[in-house]
N, C-alpha and C positions, 0 to 999 in steps of 0.2 A: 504494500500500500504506500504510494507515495506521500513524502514527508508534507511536499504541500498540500494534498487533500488535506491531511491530517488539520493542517493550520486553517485551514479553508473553514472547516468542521470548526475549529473552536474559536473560532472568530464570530462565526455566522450565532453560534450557543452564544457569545459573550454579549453581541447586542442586542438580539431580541430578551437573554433576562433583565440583561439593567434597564431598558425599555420597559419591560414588565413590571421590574419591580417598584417603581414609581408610579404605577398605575395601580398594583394590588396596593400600597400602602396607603393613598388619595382611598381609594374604596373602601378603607378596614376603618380608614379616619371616618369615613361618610356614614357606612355604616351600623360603623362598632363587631361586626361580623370576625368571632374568633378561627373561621375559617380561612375566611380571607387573609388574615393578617400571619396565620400558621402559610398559605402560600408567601407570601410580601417576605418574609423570612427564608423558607424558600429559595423564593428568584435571588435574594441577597447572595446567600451561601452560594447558588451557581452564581454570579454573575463573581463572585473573587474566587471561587474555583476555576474557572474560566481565564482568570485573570494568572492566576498560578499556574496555571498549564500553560500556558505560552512563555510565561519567563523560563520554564523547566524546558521547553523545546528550543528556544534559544540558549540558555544555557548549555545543552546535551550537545550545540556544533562548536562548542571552544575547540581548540586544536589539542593533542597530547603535549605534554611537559614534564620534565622529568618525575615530577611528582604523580603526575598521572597517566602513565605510560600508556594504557590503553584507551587513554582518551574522557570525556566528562559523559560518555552520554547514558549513566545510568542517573543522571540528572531527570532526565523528563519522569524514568519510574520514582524518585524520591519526592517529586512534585505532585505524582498522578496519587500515591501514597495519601500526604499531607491533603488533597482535594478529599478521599475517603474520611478522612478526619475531622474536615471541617463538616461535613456534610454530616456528618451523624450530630457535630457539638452545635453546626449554628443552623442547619434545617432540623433534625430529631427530635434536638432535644427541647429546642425552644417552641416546635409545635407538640410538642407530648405537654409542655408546661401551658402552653395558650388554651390547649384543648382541658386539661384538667380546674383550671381557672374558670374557665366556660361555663364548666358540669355543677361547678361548685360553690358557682352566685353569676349565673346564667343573667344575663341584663338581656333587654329586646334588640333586636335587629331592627338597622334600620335600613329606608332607601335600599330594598330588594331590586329594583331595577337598575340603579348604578352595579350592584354587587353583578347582575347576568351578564350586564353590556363588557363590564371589565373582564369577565371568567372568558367570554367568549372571545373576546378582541386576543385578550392572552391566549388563549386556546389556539387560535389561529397562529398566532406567533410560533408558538413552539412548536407547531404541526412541522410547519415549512421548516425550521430550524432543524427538527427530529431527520426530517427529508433528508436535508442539505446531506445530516451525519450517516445514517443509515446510505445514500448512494456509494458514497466515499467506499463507506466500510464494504457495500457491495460487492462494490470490483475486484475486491482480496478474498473472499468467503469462497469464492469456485462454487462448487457443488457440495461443500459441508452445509451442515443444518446451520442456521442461525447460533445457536447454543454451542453447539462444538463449536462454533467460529469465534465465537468471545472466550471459550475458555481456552482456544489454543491461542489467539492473536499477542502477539510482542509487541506491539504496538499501544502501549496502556493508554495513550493520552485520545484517540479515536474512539477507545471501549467505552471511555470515563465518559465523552461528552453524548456516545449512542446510549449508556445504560442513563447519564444523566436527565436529558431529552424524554426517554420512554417514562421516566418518573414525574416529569414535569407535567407531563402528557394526562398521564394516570392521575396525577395528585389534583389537576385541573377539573378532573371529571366527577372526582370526589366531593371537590371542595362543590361544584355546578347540584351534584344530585341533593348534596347537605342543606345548600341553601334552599333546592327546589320544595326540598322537605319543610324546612321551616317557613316556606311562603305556601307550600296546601294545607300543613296542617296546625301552625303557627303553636309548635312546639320548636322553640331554640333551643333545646336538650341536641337536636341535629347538628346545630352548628360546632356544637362542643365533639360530638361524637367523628363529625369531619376533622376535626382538626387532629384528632385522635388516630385515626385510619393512613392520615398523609404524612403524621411521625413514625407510625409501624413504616408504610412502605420507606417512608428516606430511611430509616435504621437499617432494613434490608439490603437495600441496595448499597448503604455506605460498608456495612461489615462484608457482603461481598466486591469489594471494588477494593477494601481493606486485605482480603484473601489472596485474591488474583495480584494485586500489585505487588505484594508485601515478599511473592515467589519469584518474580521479576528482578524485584532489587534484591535479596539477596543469593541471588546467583543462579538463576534457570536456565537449563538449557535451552539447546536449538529444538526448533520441531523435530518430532518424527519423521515428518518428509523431507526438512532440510536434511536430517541425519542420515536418512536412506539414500538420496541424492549423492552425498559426499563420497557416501562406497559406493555408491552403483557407480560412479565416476572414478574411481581409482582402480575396481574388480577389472574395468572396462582395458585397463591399458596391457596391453600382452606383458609386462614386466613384472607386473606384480601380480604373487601369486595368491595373497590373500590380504585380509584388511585387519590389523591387530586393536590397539588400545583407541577408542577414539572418544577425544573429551569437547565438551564443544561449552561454551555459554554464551549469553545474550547481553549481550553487554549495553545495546539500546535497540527502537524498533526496528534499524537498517544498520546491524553493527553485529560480528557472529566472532567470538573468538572461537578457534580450532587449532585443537592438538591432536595428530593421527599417527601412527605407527603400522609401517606396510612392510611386509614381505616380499622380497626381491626374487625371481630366478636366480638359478645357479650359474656362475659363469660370467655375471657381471664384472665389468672394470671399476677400481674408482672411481676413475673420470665418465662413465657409463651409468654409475648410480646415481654421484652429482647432477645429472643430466637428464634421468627419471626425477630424482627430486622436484627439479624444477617443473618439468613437465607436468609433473603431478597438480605442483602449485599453481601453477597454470591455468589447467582444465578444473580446479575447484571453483579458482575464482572467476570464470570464465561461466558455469554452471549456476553457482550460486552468488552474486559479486556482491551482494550483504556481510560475505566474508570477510574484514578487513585485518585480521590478525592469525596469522597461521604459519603452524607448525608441524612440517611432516619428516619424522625421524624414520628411518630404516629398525626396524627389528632385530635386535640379536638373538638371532635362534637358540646360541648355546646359552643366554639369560634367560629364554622365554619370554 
């Protein structure tokens, strides 16, 4: 998946929540609606989550330095991380507190039609936003399910703004059925109970965004298929006769460190095996050119 879809994606999330969240907070004002204002908090935590993933993807292209020989780019997962974080502290938990507040000296809703016109203007927002991120993420998923495709993707900071989106989504419909509730049956016990439903789903979705990330940074490997790729591409050269130790990890979403160990034919020269080496190194990066750090040693038989 290219890096700038990627930005494309959390660019297009970061204006329509700040856009939103200014309109859900006007509406929580107008109405007093603890659902509304459990979203207004919400669109906040995306709109600085949003905001943290872009400085983590710029971050991730600093160049290698001695100090950081393979480079910065598990930056963007240490960001994608911290976005999980805040996501539970400033959407969760502060609508788990709006909604229990709500339940427990429920005051009247007011201006129900300001609260639909805003649910829906935002609704629209984050549809097209959801769009933008879901296409991006498209074009990488192949033929896996949706599901497999988030939990195999390296790519944290496109996963963060597609799972962030379908919550925005969800917690919009919530927050629309709550209120609808409290204007047929003018029990605002609803409104509390919405606000309640859109803290479960953001805690959801933060401790797994919290899971997924947290295996990224500290130290995941390549895919399966990148990994199958790398020997099918070394089995392939008449030289080597088999594929020994191979260590591979991710070191950001287009960044693959690889260590492999191949067995030679018999009968090679030095200056013959040098020259497989190379070749080898070659056709990896050639195959897979996400590869940027790579190591392939010759096997000593008589070590194992």
């Amino acid at each position: 998946m290219a890096t700038e879809g990627s930005k494309l994606a959390v660019l297009a999330a970061f204006f329509a929540n700040l856009t939103i969240a200014v309109a859900k907070f006007v509406a929580a004002a107008l109405t007093g609606s603890a659902a509304m204002l459990a979203e207004g908090f919400h669109s906040v935590a995306d709109t600085g989550n949003q905001a943290l993933l872009l400085y983590g993807m710029r971050a991730a292209r600093r160049p290698a330095d001695p100090e950081h020989p393979f480079g910065w780019g598990k930056e963007s997962y240490f960001w994608s991380f911290m976005v999980a974080v805040m996501l539970f502290a400033g959407g969760a938990v502060l609508s788990f507190r709006r909604g229990i507040e709500a339940l427990r000296e429920p005051h009247e809703v007011e201006s129900l039609t300001v609260a639909f016109v805003v649910l829906g203007v935002a609704l629209v927002i984050e549809a097209a936003s959801f769009t933008v991120a879901a296409r991006q993420f498209a074009r990488a998923k192949g033929t896996r399910s949706w599901w497999r495709a988030v939990r195999e993707s390296k790519d944290a900071p496109i996963v963060v703004v597609l799972l962030e989106d379908s919550a925005a989504v969800t917690g919009l419909l919530i927050a629309l059925v709550g209120t609808g509730l409290v204007a047929i049956t003018g029990n605002i016990v609803f409104d509390g109970i919405a606000s309640l439903l859109i803290g479960v789903l953001l805690a959801v979705v933060a401790v797994f965004l919290a899971t997924e990330t947290k295996a990224l940074l500290i130290g995941e490997a390549a895919s399966r298929a990148d990994r199958a790729l790398i020997r099918g591409s070394l089995l392939s050269m008449a030289e080597v006769e088999s594929v020994g130790r191979l260590l591979t990890m991710q070191l950001g979403p287009h960044d693959i460190l690889v260590n492999v160990e191949i067995d030679l034919r018999d009968g090679l020269s030095g200056d013959e095996v040098e020259q497989v080496i190379v070749q080898a190194e070659d056709l990896i990066r050639r195959v897979l050119p996400d590869v940027k750090h790579l190591f392939v040693e010759v096997r000593d038989r008589e070590r194992g």
